[in-house]
N, C-alpha and C positions, 0 to 999 in steps of 0.2 A: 499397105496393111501391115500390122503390128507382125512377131510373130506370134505372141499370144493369138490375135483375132484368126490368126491360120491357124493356130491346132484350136481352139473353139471351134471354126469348120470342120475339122474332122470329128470331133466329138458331140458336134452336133449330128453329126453321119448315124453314130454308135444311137445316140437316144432316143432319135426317130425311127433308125431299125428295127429297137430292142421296145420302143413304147407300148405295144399290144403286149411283149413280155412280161412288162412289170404291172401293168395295168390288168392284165388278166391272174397277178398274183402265182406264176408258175413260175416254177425253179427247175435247177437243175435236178437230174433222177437222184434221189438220195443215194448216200452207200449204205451197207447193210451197219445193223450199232454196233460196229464193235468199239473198241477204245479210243481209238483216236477218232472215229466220228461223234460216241458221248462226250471227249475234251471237248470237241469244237464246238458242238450243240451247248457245254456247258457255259463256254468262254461265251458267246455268242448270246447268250440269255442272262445271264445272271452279270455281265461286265458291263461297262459302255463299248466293247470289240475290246478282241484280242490284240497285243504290240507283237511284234517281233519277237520268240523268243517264248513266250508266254504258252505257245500249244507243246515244246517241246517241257517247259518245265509244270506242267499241269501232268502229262504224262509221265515223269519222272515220280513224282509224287505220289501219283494215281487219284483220278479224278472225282472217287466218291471221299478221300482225303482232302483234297483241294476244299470239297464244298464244305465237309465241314468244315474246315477253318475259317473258309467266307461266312457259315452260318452263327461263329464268334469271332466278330471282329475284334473283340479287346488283346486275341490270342496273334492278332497280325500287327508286326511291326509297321509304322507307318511314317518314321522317323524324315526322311526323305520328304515327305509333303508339308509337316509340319517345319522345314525349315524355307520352302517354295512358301510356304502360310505369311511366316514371320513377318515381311514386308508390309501386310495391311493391318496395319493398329484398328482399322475401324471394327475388324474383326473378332476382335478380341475387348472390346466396349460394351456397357450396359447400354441402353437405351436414352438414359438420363445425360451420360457419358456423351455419347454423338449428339443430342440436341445440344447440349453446352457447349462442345467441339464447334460444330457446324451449323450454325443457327439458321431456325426456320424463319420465313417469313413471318410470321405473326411476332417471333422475337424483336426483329429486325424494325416492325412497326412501334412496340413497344421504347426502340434506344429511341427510337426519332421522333417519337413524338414527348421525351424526356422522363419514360415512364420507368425506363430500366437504365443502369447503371452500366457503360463498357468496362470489360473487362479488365484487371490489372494487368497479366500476363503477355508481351507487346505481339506474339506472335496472335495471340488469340485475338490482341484488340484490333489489328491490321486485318484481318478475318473481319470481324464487324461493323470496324469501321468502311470496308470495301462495298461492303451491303448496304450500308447506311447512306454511301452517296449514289448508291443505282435505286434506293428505293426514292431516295429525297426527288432526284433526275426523272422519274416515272411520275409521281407524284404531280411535277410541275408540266411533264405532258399532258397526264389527264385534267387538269384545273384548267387548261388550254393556256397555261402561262407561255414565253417565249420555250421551244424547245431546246433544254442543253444540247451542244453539240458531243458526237461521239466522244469519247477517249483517243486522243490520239496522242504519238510522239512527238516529244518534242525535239526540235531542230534538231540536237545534238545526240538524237538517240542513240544512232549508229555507234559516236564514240565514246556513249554512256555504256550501251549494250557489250562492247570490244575490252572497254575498261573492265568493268564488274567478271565477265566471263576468266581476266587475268587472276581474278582473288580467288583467295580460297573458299572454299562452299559456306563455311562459318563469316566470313567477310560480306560473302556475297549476300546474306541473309542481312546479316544488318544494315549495312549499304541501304534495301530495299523499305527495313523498317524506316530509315531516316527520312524517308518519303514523307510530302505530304496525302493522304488516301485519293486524291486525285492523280497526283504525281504516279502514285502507283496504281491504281489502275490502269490510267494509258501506258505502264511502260509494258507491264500483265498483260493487255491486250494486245500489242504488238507482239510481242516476245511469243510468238508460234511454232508449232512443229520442231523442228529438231531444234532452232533457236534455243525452247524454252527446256526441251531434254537436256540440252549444255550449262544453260544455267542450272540446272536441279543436280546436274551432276557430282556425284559425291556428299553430297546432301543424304542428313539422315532420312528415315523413310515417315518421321511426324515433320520434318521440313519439305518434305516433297509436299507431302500432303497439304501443309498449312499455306504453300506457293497455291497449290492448286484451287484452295477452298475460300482463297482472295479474290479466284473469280467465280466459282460455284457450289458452295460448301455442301450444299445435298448432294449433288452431282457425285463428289466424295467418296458421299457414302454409300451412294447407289453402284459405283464402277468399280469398289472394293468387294461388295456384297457380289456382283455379276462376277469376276475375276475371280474370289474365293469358290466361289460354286463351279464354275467351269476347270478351273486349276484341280479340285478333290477329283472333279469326275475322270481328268484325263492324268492323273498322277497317283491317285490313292492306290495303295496296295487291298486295302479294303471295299473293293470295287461292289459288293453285294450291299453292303450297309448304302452306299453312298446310289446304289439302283433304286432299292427302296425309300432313301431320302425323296429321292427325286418321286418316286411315285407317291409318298402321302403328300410332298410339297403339292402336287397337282390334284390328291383328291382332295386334301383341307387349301385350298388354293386362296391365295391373298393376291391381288392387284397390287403392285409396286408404285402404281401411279394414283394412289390415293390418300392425301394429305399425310397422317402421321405416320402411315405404313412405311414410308420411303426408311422411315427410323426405326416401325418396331419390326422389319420384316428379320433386320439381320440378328436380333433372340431368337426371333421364332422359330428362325430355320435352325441357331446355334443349339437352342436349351429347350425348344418345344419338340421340334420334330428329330433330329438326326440321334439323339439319344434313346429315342424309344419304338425306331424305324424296324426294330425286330424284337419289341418288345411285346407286352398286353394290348391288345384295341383298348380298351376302357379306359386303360392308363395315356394311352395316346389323346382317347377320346376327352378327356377332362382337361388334359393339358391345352387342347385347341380351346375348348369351352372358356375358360380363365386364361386364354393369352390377349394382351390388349391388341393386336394384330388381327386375331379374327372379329373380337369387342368391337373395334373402329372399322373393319371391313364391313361386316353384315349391318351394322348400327344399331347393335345391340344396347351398347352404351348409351343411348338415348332412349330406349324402350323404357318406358312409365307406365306402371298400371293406371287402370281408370277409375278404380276406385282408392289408388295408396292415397298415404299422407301427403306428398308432394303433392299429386293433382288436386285432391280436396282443399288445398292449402290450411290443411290441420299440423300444428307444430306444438310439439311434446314439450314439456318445459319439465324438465327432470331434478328442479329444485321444489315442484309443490305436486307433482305426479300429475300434472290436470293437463287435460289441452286446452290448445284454442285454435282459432279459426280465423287462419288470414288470405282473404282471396287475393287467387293471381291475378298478375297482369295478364292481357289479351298475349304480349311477346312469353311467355312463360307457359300460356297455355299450349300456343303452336310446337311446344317443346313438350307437351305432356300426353301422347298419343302411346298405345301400343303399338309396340314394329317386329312384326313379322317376319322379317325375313332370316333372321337365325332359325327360328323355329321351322319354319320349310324346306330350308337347308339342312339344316339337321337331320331330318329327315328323309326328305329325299335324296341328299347328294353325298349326307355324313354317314350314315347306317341303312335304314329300312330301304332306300330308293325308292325309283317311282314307283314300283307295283308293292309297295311293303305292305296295302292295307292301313295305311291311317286316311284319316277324313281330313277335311277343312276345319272341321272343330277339332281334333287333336292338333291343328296346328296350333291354332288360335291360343289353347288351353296351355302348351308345348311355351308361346311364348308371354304366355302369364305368369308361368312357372320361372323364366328367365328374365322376370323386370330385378329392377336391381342391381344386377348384375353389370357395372358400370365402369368407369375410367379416373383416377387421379388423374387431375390434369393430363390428358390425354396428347397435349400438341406440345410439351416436356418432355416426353419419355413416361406417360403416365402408366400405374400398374393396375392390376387391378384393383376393384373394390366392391365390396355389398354394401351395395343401399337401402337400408329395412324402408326409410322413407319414401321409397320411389318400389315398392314392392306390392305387388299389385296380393289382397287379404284373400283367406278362406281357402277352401277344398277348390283341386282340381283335378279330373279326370282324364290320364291321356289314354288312350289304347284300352279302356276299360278298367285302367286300374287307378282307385281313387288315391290321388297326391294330397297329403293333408295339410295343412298351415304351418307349415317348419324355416318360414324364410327360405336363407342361402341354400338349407339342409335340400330343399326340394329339387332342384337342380341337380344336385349328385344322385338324386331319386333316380330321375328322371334318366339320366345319363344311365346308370346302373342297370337299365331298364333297358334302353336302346342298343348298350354293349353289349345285352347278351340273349338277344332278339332273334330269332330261327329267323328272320328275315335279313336282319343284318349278316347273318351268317353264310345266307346263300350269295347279297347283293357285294360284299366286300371280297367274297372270298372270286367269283365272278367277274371283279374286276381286277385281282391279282393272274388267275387262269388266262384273262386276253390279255395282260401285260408281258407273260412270260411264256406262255402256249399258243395258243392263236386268236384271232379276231374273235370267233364262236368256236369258243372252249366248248368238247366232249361236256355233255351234261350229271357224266357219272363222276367223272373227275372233280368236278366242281361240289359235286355232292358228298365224295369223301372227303374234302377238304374242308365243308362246311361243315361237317360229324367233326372233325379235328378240333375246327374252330370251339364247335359248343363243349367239346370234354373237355379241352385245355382252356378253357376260360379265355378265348380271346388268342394264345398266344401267335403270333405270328412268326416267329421261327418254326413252330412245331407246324403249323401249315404250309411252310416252304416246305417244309421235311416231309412232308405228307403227298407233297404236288412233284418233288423232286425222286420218291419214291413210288412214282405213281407209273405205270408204263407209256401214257398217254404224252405225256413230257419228251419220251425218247423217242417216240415210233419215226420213222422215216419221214411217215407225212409231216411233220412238225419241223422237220428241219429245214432251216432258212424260209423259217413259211411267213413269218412275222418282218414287215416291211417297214422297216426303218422311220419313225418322224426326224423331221429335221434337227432336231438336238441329236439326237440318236446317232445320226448318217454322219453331222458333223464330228460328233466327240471319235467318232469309230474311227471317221478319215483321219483325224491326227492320232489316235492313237495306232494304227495302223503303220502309217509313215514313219513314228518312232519321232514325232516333230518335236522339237524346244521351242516352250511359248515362255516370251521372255515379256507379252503383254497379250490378255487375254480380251481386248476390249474391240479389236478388230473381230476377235469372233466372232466377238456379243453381235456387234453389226451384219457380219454375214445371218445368222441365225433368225437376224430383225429380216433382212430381206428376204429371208425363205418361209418368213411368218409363222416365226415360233420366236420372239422376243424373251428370252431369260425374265422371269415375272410376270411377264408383258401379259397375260389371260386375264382381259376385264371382268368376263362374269366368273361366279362360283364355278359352274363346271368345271374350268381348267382348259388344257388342252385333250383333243379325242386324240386315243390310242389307235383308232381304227384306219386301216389303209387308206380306203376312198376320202378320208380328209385331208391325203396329202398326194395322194396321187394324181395328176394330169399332165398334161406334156408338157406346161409353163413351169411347172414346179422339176420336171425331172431334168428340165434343160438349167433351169438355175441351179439343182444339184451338180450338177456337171460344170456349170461353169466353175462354181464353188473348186469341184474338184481341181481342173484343170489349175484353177489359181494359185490353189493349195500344193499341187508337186512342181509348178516350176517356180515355187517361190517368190507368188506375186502377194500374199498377203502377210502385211508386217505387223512384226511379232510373232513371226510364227515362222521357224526353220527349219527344210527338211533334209534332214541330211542326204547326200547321193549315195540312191541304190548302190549296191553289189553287188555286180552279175562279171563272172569272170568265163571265161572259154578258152578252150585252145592253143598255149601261145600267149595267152593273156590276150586274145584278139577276143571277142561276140559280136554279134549282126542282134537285129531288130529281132528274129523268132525266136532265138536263146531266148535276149534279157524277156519278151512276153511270158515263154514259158517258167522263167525266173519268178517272173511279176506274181505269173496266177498262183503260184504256192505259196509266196512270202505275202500277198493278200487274199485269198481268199483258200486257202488249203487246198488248192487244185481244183475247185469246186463251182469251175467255167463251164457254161453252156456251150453247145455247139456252134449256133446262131452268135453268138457273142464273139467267139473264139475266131471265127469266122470274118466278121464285120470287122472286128479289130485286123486282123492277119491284115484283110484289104488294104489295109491305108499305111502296114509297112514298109511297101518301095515307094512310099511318098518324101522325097527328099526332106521336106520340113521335120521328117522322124528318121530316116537313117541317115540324114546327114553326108552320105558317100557321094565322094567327087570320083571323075575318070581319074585325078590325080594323086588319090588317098582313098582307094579301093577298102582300108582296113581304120577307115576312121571309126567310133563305135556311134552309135544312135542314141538320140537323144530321147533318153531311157525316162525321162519326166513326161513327154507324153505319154507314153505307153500305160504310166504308172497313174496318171490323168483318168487315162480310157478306163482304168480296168475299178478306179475307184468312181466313175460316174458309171458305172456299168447296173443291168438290174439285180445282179448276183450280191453287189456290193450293199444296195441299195435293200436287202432283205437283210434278217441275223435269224 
């Protein structure tokens, strides 16, 4: 047995013990509020967790100081992330940008069937030309022709791969261009794991990219877009802005796995949402409405009124002011349908909620109001666009208030209407309360926040400030009452640890196996904030294993540097560095039961390490530091 798979046994000890623990949502007895229990309450709600360091300089500062500054991030240096940022160009691209870059399948069908032109540029054209021969290869599978054989090496890989690795990274790239686009794929395909880290070495960071995007050019963009988002959460000094990202990311929520999103998610998240993360709802609210992200998720983009000019096939001739009338085809009709599902999401899941009081006809009417409202080229990096022809005529009535004939204008009605809705007030503000209070947010709390909401027009700073000024926020019972999702647990375990992620894509993977995928929520709702979604014993023993992996330094890319626990002599034993551990992660704020169950499994050689011959060896302080981050204490903020 490993010794990983032995201290897993012991930690398996810890999460079976402690599972009625966390499952029945009990914590340790709170301290009474003074200041360093509001720092920690504060760090612990408003952060992704505190690092090392962070509760003593929140208390320097003082704590109702600290928030305001998190509540203006333009006022927090952030210098440090932005240069962790620099590496992923794809981040810093329009939409239009990464499809050109990284071409979609539909591009890829257009070079090969001689419809589009490869590019001049040779790195860009070995990008498509690498596509062009896995689509042609696919192609000839599906027609049931003979099956090309994989990509493979040839003979003389080895002394081709020993060769090139001697050149300079500038050598090494063109070397690769001289390829024939078969030639380089199979050399691409071999060229694996650290192999292919040696070849990219020293390489700028659009030649890393363009190596990588020869074998899967979305993939690209999708693992810079995951990386960038994980990288802000466990590095930002702006930890409040970048909490709130994260929470309208998941109430305006986009699928990553659905065709043109894979390209427009990384605006959405860049110029739709994190800019306006503590600004006006309205102003947030419009900017989802008009991003081609949400347009191509809900299928808005396609919604046709049933009586516009499109469906009618009436077409305006704007040289003699007259129409006429030219029926569609049957394939044109299948495309001329109203669609609904913006307008129910809107609704339900964007402002009013389920209980807000609209009908099935305010939906209906909700997404007549929104025909038109459509895609440039949408599978390009398309922008938006209003369609007066695809706009469905006449008055509409949502919520009893009659929408007149204004085209695009109607939409902003409309929106104007739902922003500032005593229902959206109670349903938004309701789901900020469970984000940052508890599961079932005090209902008085929720209420002076939604009175916040409707004076300040929406603003959502001033409703933090409202919630954060509220007593319900501090009270005892609140503390560590809120139970970790897995994005949560993970970012906290590394920023806890004080790790250096030198590659954030291993996360991304742990985070998939704990079933919370970065993106990954197919329906609108998102993911649930609420405990019992993530709480069971298969999910609390994967958190632990997580853990475990995580302090002995089994997941790469990701380093943690060795505790500090000193003693006596420079000697410590196993109960020092524990007692060490509970301060430096969890503010002393170990249960008894826990404290307990861990102690147990101290004079287990695989943790103190002591021989009869080396009485004063020290323990091996990475389990401990395993236990105490798979523990249910941790597993709350």
């Amino acid at each position: 047995m490993s010794v990983l798979r032995r201290h897993l046994a012991a930690a398996t000890v810890l999460a079976t013990c402690c599972l009625p623990l966390a499952i029945a949502h009990k914590k340790p007895v709170a301290p009474q509020v003074d200041e360093r229990a509001r720092a920690v309450q504060a760090l612990n709600r408003l952060t992704f967790g505190p690092r090392p360091g962070d509760l003593e300089r929140v208390l320097a500062i003082g704590v109702d100081k600290w928030i305001d500054q998190q509540l203006h991030p333009a006022s927090v240096d952030d210098h440090g992330l932005d240069m962790r940022l620099a590496q992923f160009r794809t981040l810093r691209m329009s939409t239009v940008e990464l499809a050109e870059n990284f071409p979609a399948n539909a591009v890829i069908r257009q070079l090969a069937e001689g419809k589009r032109a490869l590019p001049s540029d040779p790195e860009k054209r070995a990008i498509y030309e690498a596509q062009v021969v896995r689509y042609r290869e696919k192609q000839q599978k599906n027609t049931g022709a003979a099956e090309p054989p994989e990509p493979q090496p040839s003979s003389g890989f080895e002394d081709k791969k020993a060769e090139m690795l001697k050149l300079a990274p500038e050598l090494r790239m063109q070397t690769l261009l001289t390829m024939t686009p078969e030639e380089r794929n199979g050399f691409l395909v071999a060229l694996k794991g650290t192999a292919r880290e040696a070849f990219m070495e020293g390489m700028s960071p659009e030649q890393r990219e363009n190596v990588m995007a020869m074998n899967n050019p979305q993939q690209v963009v999708a693992d810079e877009l995951v990386q960038g988002r994980l990288l802000r959460a466990i590095y930002s000094e702006r930890q409040l802005q970048e909490v709130m990202t994260d929470f309208w990311l998941n109430h305006f929520n986009i699928f990553i796995g659905k065709g043109a999103d894979r390209y427009e998610l990384t605006s959405y998240e860049r110029d739709v949402i994190r800019p306006r993360a503590l600004g006006k709802f309205e102003d947030l609210l419009m900017a989802t409405a008009q991003s081609p992200a949400m347009l191509f998720y809900l299928d808005n983009w396609l919604s046709v009124g049933p009586d516009s000019d499109f469906a009618t096939g009436i077409r305006h001739n704007p040289g003699d002011g007259r129409s006429r009338h030219f029926p569609q085809s049957g394939s044109k009709r299948t495309r001329s349908g109203l669609n609904e599902n913006y307008g129910r999401e809107l609704m339900e899941l964007h402002t009013l909620g389920v209980n807000g009081g609209y009908t099935q006809k305010d939906v209906t009417e909700v997404a007549k109001v929104f025909t038109g409202w459509t895609l440039r080229q949408p599978r390009e990096g398309g922008s938006f666009n209003f369609d007066e022809r695809k706009h469905e005529p006449g008055t509409k009535v949502v919520l009893g208030h009659k929408i007149k004939d204004h085209g695009e204008k109607e939409g902003y009605e409309v929106l104007h209407l739902l922003a500032r809705h005593p229902a959206t007030a109670t349903f938004i503000c309701s789901k900020l309360a469970m984000r940052f209070v508890s599961d079932d947010p005090p209902a008085q709390l929720v209420d002076r926040m939604a009175k916040t909401f409707l004076k300040k027009d929406g603003d959502i700073r001033e409703v933090l400030r409202t919630m954060l000024r509220s007593p319900e926020f501090w009270t005892p019972e609140a503390y560590r009452a809120k139970v970790k999702t897995p994005l949560e647990f993970v970012l906290s375990a590394v920023r806890a640890t004080d790790a250096e992620v030198s590659d954030a894509r291993p996360l991304a993977r742990q985070l998939q196996n704990l079933g919370m995928q970065v993106y990954g929520a197919q329906p609108p709702t998102g993911y649930s904030m609420r405990a019992e979604a993530w709480v069971s014993s298969s999910a609390l023993l994967g958190r632990m294993n997580f853990a475990m992996r995580l302090a002995s330094g089994k997941i790469n890319g990701v380093a943690v540097p060795p505790v500090q626990v000193s003693g006596a002599g420079g000697v410590f034993g196993p109960e020092q560095a524990l007692v060490s551990l509970e301060t430096t992660l969890l503010a002393g704020d170990v249960s008894k039961q826990t404290r307990e169950t861990i102690a147990a499994q101290l004079n287990d050689p695989k943790i103190s390490q002591r021989r009869l011959d080396d009485p004063a060896r020290p323990p091996d302080v990475s389990v401990i530091e395993g236990l105490l981050l798979g523990s249910p204490e941790f597993q709350r903020r």
